[in-house]
PDB file of N, CA, C and O in Angstrom, chain B, residues numbered from 101:
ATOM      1  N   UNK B 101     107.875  87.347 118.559  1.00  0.00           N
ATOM      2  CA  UNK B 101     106.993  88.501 118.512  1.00  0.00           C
ATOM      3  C   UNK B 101     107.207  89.352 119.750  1.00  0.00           C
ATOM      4  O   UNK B 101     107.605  88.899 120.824  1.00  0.00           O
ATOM      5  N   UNK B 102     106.977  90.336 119.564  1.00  0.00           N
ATOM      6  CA  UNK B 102     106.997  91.549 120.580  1.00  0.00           C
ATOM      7  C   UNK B 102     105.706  91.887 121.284  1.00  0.00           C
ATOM      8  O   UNK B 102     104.656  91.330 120.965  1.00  0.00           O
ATOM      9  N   UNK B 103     105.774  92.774 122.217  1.00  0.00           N
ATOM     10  CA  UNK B 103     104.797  93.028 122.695  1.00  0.00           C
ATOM     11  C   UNK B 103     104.157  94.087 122.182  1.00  0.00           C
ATOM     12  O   UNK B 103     104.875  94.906 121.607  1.00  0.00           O
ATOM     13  N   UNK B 104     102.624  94.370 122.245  1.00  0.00           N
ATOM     14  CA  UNK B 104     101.537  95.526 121.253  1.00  0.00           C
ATOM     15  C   UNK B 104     101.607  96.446 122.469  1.00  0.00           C
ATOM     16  O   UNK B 104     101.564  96.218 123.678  1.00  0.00           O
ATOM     17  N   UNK B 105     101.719  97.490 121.795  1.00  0.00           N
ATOM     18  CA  UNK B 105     101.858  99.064 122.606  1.00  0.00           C
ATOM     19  C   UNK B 105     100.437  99.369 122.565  1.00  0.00           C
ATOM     20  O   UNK B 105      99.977  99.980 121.601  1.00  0.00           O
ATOM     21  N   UNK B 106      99.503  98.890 123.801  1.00  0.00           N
ATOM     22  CA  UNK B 106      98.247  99.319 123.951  1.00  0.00           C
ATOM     23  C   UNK B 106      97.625 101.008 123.087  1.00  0.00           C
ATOM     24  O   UNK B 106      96.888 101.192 122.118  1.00  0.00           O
ATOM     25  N   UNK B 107      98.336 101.933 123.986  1.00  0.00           N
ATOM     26  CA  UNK B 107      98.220 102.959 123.435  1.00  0.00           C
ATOM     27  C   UNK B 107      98.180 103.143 121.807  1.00  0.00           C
ATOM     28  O   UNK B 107      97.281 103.801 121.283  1.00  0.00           O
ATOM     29  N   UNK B 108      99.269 102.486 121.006  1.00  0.00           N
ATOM     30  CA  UNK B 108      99.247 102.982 119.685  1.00  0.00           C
ATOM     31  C   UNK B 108      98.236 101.673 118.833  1.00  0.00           C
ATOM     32  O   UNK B 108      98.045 101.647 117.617  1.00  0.00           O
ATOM     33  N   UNK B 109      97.856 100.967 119.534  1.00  0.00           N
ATOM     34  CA  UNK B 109      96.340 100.065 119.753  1.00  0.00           C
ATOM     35  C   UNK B 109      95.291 100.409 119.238  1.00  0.00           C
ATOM     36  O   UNK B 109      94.775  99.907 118.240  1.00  0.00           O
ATOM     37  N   UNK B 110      94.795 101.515 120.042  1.00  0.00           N
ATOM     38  CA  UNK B 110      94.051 102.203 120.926  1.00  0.00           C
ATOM     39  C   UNK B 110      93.910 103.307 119.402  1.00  0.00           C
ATOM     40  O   UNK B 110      92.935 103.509 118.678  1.00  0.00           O
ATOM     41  N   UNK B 111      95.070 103.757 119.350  1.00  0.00           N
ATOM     42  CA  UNK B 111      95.061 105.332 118.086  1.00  0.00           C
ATOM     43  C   UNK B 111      94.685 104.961 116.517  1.00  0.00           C
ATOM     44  O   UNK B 111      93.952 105.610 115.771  1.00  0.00           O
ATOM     45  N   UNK B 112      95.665 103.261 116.114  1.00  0.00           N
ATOM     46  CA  UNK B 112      94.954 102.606 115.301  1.00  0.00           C
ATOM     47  C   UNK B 112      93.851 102.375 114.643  1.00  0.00           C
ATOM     48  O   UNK B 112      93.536 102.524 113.462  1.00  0.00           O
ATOM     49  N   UNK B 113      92.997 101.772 116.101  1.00  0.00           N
ATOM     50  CA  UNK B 113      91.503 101.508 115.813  1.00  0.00           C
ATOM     51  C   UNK B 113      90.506 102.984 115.656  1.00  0.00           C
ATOM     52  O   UNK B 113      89.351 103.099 115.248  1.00  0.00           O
ATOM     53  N   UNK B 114      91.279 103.805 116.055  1.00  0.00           N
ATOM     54  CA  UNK B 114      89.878 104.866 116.258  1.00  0.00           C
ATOM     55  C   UNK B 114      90.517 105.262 114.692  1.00  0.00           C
ATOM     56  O   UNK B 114      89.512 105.732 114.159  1.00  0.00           O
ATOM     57  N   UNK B 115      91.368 105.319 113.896  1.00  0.00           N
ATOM     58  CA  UNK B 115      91.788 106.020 112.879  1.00  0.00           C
ATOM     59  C   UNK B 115      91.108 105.375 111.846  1.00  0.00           C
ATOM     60  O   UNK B 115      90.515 106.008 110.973  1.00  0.00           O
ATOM     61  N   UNK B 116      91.169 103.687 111.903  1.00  0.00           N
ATOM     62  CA  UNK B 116      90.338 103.141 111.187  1.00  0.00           C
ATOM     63  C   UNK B 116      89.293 103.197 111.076  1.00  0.00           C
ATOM     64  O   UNK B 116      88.732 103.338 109.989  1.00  0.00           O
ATOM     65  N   UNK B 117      88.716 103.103 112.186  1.00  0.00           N
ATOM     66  CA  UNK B 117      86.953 103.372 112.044  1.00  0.00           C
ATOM     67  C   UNK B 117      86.298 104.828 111.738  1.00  0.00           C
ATOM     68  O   UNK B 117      85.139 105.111 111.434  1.00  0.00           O
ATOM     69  N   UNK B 118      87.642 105.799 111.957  1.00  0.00           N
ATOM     70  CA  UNK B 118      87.047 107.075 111.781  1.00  0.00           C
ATOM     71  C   UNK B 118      87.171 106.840 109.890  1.00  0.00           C
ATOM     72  O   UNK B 118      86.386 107.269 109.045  1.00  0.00           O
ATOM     73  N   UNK B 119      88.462 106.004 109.673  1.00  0.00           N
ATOM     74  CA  UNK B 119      88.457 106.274 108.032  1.00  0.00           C
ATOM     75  C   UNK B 119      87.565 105.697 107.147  1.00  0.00           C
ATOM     76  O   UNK B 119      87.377 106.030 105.977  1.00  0.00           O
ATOM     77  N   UNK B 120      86.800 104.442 108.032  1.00  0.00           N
ATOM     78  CA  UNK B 120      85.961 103.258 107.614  1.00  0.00           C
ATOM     79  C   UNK B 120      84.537 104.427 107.507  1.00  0.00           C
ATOM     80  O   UNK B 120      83.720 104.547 106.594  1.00  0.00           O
ATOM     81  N   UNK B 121      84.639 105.121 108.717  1.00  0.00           N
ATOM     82  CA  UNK B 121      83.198 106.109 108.156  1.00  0.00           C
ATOM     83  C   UNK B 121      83.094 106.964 107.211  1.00  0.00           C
ATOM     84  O   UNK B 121      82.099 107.070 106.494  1.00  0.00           O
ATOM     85  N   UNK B 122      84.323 107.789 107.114  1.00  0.00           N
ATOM     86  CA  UNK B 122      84.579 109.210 106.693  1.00  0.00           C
ATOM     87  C   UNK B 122      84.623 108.482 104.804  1.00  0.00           C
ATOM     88  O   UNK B 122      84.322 109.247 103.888  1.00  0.00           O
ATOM     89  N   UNK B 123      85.023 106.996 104.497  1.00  0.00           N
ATOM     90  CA  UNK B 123      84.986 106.473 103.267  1.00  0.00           C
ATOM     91  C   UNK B 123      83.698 106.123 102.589  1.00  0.00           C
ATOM     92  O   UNK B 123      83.447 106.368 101.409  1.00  0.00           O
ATOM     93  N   UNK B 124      83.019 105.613 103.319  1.00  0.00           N
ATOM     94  CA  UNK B 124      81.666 105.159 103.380  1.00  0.00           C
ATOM     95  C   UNK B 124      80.460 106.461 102.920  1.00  0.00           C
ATOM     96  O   UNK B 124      79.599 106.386 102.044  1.00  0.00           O
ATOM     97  N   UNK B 125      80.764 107.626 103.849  1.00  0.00           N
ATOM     98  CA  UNK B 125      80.051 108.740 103.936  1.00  0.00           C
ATOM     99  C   UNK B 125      80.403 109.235 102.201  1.00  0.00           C
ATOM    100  O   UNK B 125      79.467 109.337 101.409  1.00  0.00           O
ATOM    101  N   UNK B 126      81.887 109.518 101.757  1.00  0.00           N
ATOM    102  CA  UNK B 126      81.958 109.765 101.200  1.00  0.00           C
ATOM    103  C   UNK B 126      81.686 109.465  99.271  1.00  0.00           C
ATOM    104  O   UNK B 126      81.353 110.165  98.315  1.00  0.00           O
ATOM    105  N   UNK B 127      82.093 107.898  99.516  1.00  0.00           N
ATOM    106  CA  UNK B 127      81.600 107.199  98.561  1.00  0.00           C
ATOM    107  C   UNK B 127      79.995 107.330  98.796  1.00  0.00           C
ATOM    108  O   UNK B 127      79.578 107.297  97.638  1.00  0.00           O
ATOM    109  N   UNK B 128      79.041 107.439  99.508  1.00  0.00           N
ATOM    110  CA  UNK B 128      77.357 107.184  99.033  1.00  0.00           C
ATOM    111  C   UNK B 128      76.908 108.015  98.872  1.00  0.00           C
ATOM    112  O   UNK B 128      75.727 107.936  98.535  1.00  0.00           O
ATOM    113  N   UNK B 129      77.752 109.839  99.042  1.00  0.00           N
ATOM    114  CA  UNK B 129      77.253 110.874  99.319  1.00  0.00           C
ATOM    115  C   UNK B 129      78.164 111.785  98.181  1.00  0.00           C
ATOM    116  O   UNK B 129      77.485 112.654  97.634  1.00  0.00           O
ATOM    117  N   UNK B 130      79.238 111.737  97.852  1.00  0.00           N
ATOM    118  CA  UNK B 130      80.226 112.780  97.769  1.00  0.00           C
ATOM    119  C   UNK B 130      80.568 112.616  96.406  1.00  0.00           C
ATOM    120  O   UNK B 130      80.147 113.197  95.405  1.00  0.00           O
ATOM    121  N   UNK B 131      81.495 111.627  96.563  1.00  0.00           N
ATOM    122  CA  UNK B 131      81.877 110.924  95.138  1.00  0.00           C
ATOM    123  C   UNK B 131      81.482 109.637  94.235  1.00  0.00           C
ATOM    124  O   UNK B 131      81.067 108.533  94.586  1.00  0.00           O
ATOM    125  N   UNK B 132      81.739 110.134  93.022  1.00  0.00           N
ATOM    126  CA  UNK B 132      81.611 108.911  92.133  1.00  0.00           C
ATOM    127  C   UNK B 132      82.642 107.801  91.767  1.00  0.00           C
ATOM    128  O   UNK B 132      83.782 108.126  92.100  1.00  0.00           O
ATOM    129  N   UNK B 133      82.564 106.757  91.260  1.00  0.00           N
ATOM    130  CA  UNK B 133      83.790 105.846  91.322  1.00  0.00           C
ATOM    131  C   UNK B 133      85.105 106.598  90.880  1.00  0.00           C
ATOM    132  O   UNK B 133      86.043 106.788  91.654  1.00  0.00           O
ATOM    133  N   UNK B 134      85.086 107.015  89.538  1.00  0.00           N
ATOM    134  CA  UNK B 134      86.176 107.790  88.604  1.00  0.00           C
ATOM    135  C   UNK B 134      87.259 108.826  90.176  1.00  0.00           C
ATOM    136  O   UNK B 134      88.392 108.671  90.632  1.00  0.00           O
ATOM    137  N   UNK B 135      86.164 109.759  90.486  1.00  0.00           N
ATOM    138  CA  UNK B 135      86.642 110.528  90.986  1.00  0.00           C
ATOM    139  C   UNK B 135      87.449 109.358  92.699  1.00  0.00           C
ATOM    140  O   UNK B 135      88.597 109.541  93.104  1.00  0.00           O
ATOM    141  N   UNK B 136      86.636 108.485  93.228  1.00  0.00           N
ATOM    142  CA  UNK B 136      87.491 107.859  93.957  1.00  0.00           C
ATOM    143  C   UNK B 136      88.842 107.333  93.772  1.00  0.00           C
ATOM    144  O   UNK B 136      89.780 107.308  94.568  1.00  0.00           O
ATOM    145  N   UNK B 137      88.754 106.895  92.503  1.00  0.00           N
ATOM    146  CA  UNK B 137      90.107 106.077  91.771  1.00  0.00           C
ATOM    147  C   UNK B 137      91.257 107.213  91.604  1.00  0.00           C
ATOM    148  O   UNK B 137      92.429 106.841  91.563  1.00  0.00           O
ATOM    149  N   UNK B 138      91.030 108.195  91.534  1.00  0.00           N
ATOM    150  CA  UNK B 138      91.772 109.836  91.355  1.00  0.00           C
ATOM    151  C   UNK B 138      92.403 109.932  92.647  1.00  0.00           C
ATOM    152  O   UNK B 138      93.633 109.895  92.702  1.00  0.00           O
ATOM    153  N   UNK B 139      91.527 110.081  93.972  1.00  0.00           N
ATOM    154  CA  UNK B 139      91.770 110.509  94.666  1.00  0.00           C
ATOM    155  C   UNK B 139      92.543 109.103  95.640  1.00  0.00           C
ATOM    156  O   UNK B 139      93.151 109.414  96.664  1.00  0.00           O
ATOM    157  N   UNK B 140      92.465 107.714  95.262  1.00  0.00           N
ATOM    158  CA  UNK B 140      93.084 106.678  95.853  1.00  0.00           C
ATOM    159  C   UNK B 140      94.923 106.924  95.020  1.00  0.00           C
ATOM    160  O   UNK B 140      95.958 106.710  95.650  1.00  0.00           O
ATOM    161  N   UNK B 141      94.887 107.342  93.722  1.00  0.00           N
ATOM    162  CA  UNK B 141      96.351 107.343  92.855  1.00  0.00           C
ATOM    163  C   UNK B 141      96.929 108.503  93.702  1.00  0.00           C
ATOM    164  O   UNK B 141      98.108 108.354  94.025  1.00  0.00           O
ATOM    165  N   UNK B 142      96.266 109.714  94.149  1.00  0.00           N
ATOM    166  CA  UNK B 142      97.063 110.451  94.499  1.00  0.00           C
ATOM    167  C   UNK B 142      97.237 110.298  95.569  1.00  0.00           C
ATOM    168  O   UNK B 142      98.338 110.819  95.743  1.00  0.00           O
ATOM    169  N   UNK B 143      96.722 109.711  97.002  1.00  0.00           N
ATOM    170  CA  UNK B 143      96.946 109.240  97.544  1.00  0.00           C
ATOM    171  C   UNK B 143      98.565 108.037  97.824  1.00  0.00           C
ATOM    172  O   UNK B 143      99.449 108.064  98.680  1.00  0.00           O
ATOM    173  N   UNK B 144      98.304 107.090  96.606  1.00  0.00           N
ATOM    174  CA  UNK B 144      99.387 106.470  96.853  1.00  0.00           C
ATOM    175  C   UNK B 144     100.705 107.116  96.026  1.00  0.00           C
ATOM    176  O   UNK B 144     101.840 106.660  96.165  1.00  0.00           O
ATOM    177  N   UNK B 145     100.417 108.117  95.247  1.00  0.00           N
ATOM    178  CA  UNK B 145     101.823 109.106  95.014  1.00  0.00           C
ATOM    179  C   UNK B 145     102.650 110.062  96.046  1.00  0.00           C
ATOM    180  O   UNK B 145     103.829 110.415  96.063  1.00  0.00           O
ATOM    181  N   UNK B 146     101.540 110.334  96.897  1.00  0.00           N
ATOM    182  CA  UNK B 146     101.906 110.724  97.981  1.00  0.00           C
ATOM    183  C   UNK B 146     102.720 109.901  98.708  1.00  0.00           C
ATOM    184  O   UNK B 146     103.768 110.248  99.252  1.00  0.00           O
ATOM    185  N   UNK B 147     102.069 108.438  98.717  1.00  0.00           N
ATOM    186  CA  UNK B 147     102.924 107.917  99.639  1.00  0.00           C
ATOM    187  C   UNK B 147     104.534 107.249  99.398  1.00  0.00           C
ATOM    188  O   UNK B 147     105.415 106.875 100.171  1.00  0.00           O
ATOM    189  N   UNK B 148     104.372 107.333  97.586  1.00  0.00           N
ATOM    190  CA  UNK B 148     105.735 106.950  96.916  1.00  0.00           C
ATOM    191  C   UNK B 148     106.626 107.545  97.328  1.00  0.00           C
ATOM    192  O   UNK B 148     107.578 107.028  97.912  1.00  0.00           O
ATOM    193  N   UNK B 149     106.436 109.211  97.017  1.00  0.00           N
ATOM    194  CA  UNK B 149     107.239 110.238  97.037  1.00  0.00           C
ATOM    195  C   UNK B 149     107.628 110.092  98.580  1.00  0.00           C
ATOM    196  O   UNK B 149     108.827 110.307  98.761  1.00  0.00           O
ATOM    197  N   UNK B 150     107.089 109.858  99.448  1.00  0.00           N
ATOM    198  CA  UNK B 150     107.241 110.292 101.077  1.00  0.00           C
ATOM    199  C   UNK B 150     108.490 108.895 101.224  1.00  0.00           C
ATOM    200  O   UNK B 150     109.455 108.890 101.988  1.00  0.00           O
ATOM    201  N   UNK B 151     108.193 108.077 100.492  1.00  0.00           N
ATOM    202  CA  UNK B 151     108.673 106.819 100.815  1.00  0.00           C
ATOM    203  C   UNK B 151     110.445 106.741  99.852  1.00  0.00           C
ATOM    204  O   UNK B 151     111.396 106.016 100.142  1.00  0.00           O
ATOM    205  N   UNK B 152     110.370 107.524  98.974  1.00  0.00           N
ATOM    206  CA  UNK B 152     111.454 107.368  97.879  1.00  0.00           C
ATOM    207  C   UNK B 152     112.338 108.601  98.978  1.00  0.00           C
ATOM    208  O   UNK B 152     113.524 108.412  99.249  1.00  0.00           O
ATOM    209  N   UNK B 153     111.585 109.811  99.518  1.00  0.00           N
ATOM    210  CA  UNK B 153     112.270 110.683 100.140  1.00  0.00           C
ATOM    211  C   UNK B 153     113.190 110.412 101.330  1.00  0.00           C
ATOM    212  O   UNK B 153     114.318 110.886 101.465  1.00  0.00           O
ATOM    213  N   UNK B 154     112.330 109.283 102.490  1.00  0.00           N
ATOM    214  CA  UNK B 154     112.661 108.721 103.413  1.00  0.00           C
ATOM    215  C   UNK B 154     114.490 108.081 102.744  1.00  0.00           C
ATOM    216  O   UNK B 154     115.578 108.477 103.161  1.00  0.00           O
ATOM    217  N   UNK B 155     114.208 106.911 101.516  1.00  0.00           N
ATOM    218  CA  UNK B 155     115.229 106.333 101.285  1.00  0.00           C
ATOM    219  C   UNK B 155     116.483 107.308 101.017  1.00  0.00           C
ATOM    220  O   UNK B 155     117.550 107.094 101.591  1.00  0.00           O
ATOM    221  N   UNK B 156     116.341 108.247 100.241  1.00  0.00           N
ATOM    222  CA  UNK B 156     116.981 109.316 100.011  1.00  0.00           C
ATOM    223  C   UNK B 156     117.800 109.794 100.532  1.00  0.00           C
ATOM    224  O   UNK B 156     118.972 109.948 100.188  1.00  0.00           O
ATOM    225  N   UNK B 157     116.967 110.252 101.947  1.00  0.00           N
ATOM    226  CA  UNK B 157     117.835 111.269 102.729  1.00  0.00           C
ATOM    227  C   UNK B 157     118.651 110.620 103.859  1.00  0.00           C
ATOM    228  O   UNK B 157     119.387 111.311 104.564  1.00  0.00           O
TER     229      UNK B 157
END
Protein backbone atom coordinates (compact mmCIF):
# COMPACT_ATOMS: atom_id res chain seq x y z
CA UNK A 1 0.00 0.00 0.00
CA UNK A 2 0.91 3.52 -0.60
CA UNK A 3 0.73 6.39 1.20
CA UNK A 4 -2.94 8.70 1.51
CA UNK A 5 -2.46 12.19 0.09
CA UNK A 6 -3.86 14.08 3.15
CA UNK A 7 -4.99 16.86 1.03
CA UNK A 8 -7.09 14.78 -1.51
CA UNK A 9 -8.33 13.23 2.10
CA UNK A 10 -9.39 16.22 3.17
CA UNK A 11 -11.45 17.16 -0.54
CA UNK A 12 -13.01 13.59 -0.38
CA UNK A 13 -14.65 13.91 2.87
CA UNK A 14 -16.06 17.37 2.49
CA UNK A 15 -17.53 16.16 -1.09
CA UNK A 16 -19.13 13.38 0.62
CA UNK A 17 -20.74 14.94 3.31
CA UNK A 18 -21.62 17.86 1.19
CA UNK A 19 -23.30 15.00 -1.19
CA UNK A 20 -24.62 13.01 1.94
CA UNK A 21 -26.58 16.42 2.67
CA UNK A 22 -27.39 17.90 -0.62
CA UNK A 23 -29.09 13.86 -1.13
CA UNK A 24 -30.89 13.78 1.95
CA UNK A 25 -32.25 17.47 1.49
CA UNK A 26 -33.23 16.47 -1.70
CA UNK A 27 -34.89 13.17 -1.38
CA UNK A 28 -37.29 14.60 1.85
CA UNK A 29 -37.89 17.83 0.14
CA UNK A 30 -37.49 17.81 -3.69
CA UNK A 31 -37.97 14.54 -5.16
CA UNK A 32 -39.94 11.50 -5.36
CA UNK A 33 -38.51 7.95 -5.69
CA UNK A 34 -39.35 7.58 -9.70
CA UNK A 35 -37.85 10.86 -10.31
CA UNK A 36 -34.58 9.83 -8.09
CA UNK A 37 -34.13 6.56 -10.06
CA UNK A 38 -34.12 9.00 -13.39
CA UNK A 39 -31.82 11.15 -12.15
CA UNK A 40 -29.33 8.17 -10.52
CA UNK A 41 -29.54 6.35 -14.61
CA UNK A 42 -28.50 9.51 -15.94
CA UNK A 43 -26.10 10.00 -13.77
CA UNK A 44 -24.46 6.68 -14.38
CA UNK A 45 -24.77 7.29 -18.35
CA UNK A 46 -22.86 10.03 -17.83
CA UNK A 47 -20.42 8.21 -16.29
CA UNK A 48 -20.40 5.29 -19.08
CA UNK A 49 -20.00 7.65 -21.80
CA UNK A 50 -17.05 9.64 -19.89
CA UNK A 51 -15.61 6.22 -19.22
CA UNK A 52 -16.07 4.47 -22.87
CA UNK A 53 -14.55 8.08 -24.09
CA UNK A 54 -11.50 7.91 -21.78
CA UNK A 55 -10.92 4.17 -23.37
CA UNK A 56 -11.32 5.54 -26.77
CA UNK A 57 -9.16 8.22 -27.08
Amino acid sequence: MGNIDPYLLVLCAIGSIAGGLLGNYLMRKRLTAPQVKKVIGIVLYIIAVKMLGDLLI
